[in-house]
N, C-alpha and C positions, 0 to 999 in steps of 0.2 A: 283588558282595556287598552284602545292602541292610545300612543303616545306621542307626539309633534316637537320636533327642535322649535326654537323657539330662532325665529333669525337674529342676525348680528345689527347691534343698532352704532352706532356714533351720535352724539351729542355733539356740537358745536354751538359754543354762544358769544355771540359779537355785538360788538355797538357801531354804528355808523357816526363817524366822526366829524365828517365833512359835509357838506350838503350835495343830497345825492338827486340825479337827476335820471331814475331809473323812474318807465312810464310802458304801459301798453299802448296798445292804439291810439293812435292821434296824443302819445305822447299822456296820457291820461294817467296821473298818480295815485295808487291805491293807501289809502291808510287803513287799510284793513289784511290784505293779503299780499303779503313778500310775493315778487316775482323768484318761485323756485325754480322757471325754466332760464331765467341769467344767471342765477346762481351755478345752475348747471352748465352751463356755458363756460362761467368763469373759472370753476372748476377742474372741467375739460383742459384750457386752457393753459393751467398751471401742472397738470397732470403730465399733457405734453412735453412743458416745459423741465419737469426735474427728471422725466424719464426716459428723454432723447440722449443721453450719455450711457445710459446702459442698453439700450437698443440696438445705439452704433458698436460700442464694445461687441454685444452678443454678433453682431455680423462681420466682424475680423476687420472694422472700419469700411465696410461696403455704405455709400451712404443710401443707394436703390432700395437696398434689404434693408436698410435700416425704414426708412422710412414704410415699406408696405409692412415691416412688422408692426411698426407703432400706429399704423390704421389701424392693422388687422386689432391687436389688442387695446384699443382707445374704443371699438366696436364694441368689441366682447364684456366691455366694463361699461360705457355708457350708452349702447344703443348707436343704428345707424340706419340709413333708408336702403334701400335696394339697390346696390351698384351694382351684379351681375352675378354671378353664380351663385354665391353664398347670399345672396338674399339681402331683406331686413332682417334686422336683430333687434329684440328689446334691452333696453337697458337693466344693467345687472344692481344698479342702485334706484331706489326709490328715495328724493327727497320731497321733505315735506318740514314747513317752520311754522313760525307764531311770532308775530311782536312781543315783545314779554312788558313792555308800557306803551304810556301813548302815544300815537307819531302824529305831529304835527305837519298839516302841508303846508306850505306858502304858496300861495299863486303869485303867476306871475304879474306884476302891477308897477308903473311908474313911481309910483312913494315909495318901493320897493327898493333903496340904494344900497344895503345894506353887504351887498358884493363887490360893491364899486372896486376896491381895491385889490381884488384878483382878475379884473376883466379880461385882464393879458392870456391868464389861465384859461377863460371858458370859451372865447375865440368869437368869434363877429356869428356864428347858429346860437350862442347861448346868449352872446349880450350887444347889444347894439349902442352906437352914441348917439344914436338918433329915432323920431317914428320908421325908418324906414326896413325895419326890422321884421322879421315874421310875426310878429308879434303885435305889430303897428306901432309899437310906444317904444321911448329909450329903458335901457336897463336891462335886467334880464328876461328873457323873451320865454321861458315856458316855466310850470309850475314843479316846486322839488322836496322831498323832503328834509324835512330840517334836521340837522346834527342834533344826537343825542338821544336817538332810540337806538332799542337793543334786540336782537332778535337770536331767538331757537332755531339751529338748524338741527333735524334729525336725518342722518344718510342710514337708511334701511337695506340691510343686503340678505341675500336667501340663506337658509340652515346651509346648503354646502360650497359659500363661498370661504376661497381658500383665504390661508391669511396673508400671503403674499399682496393680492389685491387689494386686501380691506388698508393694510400699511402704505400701500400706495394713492390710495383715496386719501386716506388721515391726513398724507403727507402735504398731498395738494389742499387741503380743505385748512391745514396749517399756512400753507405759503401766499394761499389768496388771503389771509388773515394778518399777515405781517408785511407783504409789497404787493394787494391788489386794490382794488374797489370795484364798484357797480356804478352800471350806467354813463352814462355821456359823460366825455373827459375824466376816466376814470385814470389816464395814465396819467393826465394833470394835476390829480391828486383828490380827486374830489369822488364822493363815493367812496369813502374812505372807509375799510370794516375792519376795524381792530376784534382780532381773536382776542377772548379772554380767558374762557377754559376748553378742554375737549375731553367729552371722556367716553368710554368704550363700554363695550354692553356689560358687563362686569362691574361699572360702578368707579374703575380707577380713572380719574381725573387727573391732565397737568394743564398749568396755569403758565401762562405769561406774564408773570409779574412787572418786569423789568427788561431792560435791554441785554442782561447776562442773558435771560432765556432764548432770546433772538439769537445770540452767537452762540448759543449753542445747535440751535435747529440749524445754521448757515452749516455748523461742519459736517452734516450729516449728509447735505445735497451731493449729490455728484455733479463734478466740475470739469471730469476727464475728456470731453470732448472739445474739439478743437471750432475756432471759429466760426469757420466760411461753413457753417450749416445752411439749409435751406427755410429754415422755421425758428422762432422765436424761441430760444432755451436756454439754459446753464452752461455756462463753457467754460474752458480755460480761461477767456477773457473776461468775465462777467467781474462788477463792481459794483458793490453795496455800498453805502455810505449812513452813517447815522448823522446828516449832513445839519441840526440845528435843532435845537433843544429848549423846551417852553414850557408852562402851565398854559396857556389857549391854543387849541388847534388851532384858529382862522388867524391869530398872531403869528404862529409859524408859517401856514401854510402862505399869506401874507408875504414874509418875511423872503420864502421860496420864491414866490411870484417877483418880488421888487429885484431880485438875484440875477434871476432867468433874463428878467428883461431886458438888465440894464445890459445884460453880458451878450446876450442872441441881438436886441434890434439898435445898437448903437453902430450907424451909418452916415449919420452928417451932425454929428455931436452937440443933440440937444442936452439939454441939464438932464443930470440923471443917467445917459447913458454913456457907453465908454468907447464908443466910436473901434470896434475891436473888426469889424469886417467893411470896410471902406472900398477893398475891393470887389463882394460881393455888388456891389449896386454896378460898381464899370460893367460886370461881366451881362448884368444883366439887361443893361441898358445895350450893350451892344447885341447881345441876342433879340432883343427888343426892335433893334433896327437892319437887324438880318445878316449881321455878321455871324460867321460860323466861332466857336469857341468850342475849347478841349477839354474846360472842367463845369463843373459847375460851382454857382456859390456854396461857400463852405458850410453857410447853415443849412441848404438841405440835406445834412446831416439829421440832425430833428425830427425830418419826417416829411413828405411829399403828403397833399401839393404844396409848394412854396411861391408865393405869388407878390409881385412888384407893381405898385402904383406912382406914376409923378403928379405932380398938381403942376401941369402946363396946358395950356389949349388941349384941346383935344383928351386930355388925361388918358396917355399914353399908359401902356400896361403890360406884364406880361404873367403868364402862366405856366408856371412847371408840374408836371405830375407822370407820372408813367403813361407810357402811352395804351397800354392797354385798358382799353373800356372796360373790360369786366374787373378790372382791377384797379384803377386810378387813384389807389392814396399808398400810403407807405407809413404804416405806424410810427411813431416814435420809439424810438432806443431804447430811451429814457424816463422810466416810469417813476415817479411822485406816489410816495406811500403816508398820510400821516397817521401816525399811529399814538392811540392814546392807551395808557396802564392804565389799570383799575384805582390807583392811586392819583387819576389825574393831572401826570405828566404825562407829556406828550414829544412827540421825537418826528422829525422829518425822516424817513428810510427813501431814498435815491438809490436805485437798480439800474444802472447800464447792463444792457443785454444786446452785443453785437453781436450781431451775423452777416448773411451775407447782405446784401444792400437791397436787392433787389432780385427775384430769380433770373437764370439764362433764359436768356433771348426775348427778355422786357427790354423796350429801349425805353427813353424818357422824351416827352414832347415837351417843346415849347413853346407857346403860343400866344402870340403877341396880337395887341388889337389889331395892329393891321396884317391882315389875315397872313398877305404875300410874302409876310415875313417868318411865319411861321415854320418851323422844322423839327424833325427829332434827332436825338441822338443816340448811342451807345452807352451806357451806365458805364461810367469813369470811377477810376479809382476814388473811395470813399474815404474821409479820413477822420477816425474814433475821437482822433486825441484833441476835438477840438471842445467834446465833452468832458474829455478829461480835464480841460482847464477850464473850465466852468467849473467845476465840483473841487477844483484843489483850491482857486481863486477866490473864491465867495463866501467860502465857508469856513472862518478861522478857528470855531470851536470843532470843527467835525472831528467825527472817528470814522476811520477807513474797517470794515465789519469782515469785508475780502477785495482784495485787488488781485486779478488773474494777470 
């Protein structure tokens, strides 16, 4: 009688902590079926991310080799389309989940206020102060799932996948569980998926119980690679922070939000903010009016596009973003994780992850209402440490988890 390996399964189970704004088409939220295909995405993602240090090691620091090897092997593990000789490839993982309760949607609806207090977080596409929003009404403008379901991720891989692999899937399926989330503004902190166990086809389960378990998964990453990479990953530089600590996620995540704010948009010193880049607005008033300038403001750090409004006649304006069309935004650093134990404490995790700022030979545009003023520039030196003082600043109970 012939006999069958039986494949290798992985178990993940997470609860969504935040309100997650993960939709198919037209934005359309399921409470029935997890999107496995973000999942996989975000996965990807995080894969990339812990195994760009051993990449670059295996290629003597070449960063060229490094990067065609982490295609080639990001293909061979999750699937890719047809670039050129070697073809498409199907993906060497199959996932597949389950709500494990029941998920609540909210649509979106003006009585709806109940966000009011992270608006900062969810940006002018998720909340509006007025009808003039996608939506047509003030508040937030699409439908989301509500914090507090849980769901089964099962990753399925074939009888003769090695184990190398399957540790490095685990690994990422760990890391989007302690500093990722799902869906829009997932770096803002929202789509928040706290891991809670994971366990392996054998049956052995480990839990996250606590924040010991998080430093311990942090020292296992590799951190050996230096900066100026070209992609989003672990480095020398990278900074965890256990930056604020609660019994309610949306108290802390809150709590984040009223931080960021006061510390990024304090400009002409309303109540609340702390007036900390005052030269940002000169710089960009004068590129505004077609003066040439050598830096940029300091907060497009944060993340491109970064855009400036006056309330004078005419409501002068201007806009920064890279100038490349197929490429026009510039993620954030700075990712916002809140993560709740099973014991229902909850913890803000803040991941600075610099790199390089932008690839060679993007330049950045900037575009001001009046067109004639418009121009771009060279991507100028970038400067980390202004997140650095936002996260030492704001947060007097934190724990620093790693500082590169």
């Amino acid at each position: 009688m012939m006999t069958f390996s039986e494949p290798t399964r992985i178990t993940a189970r997470y609860r969504i902590v935040t309100p997650m704004f993960l939709g198919g088409d037209g934005h359309h939220v399921d409470d029935q079926h997890f999107r496995n295909a973000s999942f996989k995405g975000a996965l990807r993602f995080w894969w990339r991310a812990l195994n760009w240090g051993r990449m670059l090691k295996d290629a003597n620091g070449n960063t060229d080799a490094a990067l065609t090897n982490l295609h080639a092997a990001e293909g061979r593990l999750f699937g890719k389309a047809s670039d050129g000789e070697e073809g498409s490839r199907q993906s060497l993982i199959r996932v597949s989940s389950k709500f494990d309760n029941k998920v609540v949607i909210i649509p979106h609806s003006p009585q709806d206020d109940s966000l009011k207090n992270v608006a900062y977080l969810l940006g002018l596409g998720l909340h509006s102060n007025n009808d003039k929003g996608s939506a047509g009404h003030k508040g937030v403008q699409r439908d989301y799932i509500k914090a507090g379901a849980q769901v089964e991720v099962q990753l399925q891989f074939p009888f003769d996948a090695d184990d190398e692999s399957i540790r490095q899937v685990r690994q990422a399926a760990i890391a989007l569980g302690l500093f990722g989330g799902l869906g829009s503004r997932a770096r803002k902190g929202f789509g928040s998926l706290a891991i809670h166990s994971i366990t392996d086809g054998k049956g052995n389960a480990d839990e996250c119980k606590n924040l010991d378990d998080i430093k311990k998964f942090i020292q296992d990453i590799n951190f050996s690679s230096p900066e100026d990479v070209p992609l989003t990953a672990f480095t020398k530089a990278t900074r965890i922070d256990a930056s604020e600590k609660g019994r309610d996620a949306m108290r802390v995540l809150t709590t984040v939000c009223q931080q960021l704010h006061a510390y990024r948009d304090g400009t002409v010193g309303q109540s609340g903010r702390l007036n900390n880049f005052a030269k940002d607005r000169e710089l960009a008033r004068n590129a505004q009016e077609g003066q040439t300038i050598a830096e940029l403001p300091s907060r497009a750090i944060f993340g491109l596009p970064h855009n400036y409004q006056w309330k004078e006649p005419g409501n002068p304006k201007l806009d920064i973003a890279p100038a490349d069309t197929e490429r026009n935004r510039r993620a954030s650093p700075l990712l916002i994780h809140i993560h709740e134990f099973p014991d229902n404490s909850v913890v803000a995790i803040q991941t600075l992850l610099p790199t390089t700022f932008l690839p060679e030979g993007i330049n950045i545009a900037l575009k001001s209402s009046k067109e004639q003023n418009s121009r771009t520039m060279t991507v100028p030196n970038m400067n980390y440490q202004h997140i650095h003082n936002y996260l030492n600043d704001h947060f007097p109970s934190k724990e620093i988890l790693r500082r590169g």
